[in-house]
C-alpha positions as CSV (number, residue, x, y, z in Angstrom):
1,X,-162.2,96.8,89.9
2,X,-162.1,94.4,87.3
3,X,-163.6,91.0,86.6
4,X,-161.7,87.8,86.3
5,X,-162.8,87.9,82.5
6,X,-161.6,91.8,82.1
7,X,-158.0,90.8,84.1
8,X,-157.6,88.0,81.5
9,X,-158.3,89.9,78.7
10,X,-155.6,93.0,80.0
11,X,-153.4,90.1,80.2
12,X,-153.7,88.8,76.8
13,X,-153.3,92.5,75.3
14,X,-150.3,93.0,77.5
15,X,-148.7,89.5,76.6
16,X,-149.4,90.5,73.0
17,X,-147.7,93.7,73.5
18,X,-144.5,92.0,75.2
19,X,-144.3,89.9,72.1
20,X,-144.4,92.3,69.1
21,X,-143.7,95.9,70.8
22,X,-139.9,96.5,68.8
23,X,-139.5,99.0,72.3
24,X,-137.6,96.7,74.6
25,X,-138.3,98.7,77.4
26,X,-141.7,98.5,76.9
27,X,-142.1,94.8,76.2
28,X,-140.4,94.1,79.0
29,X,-142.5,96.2,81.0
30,X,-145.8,94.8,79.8
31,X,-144.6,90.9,80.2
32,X,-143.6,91.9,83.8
33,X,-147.2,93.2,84.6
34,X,-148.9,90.5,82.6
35,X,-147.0,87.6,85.1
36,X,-147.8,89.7,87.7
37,X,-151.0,90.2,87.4
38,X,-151.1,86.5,87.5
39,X,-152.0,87.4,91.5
40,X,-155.3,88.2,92.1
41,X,-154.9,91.1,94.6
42,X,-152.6,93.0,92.2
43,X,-155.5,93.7,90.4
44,X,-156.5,96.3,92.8
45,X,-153.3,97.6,93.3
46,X,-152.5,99.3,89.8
47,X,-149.4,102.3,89.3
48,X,-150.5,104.8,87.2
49,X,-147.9,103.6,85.0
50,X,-149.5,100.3,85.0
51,X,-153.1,101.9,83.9
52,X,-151.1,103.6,81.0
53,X,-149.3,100.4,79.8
54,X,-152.7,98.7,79.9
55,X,-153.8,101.3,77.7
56,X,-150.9,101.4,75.3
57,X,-151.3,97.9,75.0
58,X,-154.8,97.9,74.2
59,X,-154.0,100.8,72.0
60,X,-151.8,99.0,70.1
61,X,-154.2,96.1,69.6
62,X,-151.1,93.9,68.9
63,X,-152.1,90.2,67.3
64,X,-150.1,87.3,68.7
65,X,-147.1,85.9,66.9
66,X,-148.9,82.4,66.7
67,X,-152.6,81.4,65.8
68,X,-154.5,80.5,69.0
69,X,-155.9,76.9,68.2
C-alpha cells in the first residue's frame, strides 16, 4: 500500500514518462495510469503491468519538459 506522498510521487514519474518516452505506446500507457491513479482506491488495485510501468518510469527517471516553479 502506498502513501498519499508515495502515489504522488509514481504519478509525477509516470506523467514525466508520458511526456518524454519517444514509445507512443508506452506514453500513452503511463499518462492513462497516472489520470487514473488520480482515484484513491486504484491505488490498491495495481495490474502487474501497472507495477512494471511504475518501474520503467522510475527507471527512466525522465525530467519534465518544463521547470517546475
Amino acid at each position: 500500500m502506498l502513501t498519499q506522498r508515495q502515489t504522488q510521487q509514481v504519478m509525477f514519474k509516470l506523467r514525466c514518462a508520458a511526456e518524454r518516452d519517444p514509445n507512443d505506446v508506452i506514453a500513452n500507457a503511463c499518462s492513462q495510469l497516472a489520470f487514473e491513479l488520480e482515484i484513491p482506491r486504484r491505488v490498491n488495485e495495481l495490474t502487474d503491468m501497472d507495477r512494471q510501468l511504475i518501474q520503467y518510469a522510475n527507471r527512466k527517471n525522465y525530467a519534465p519538459l518544463k521547470e517546475v516553479a
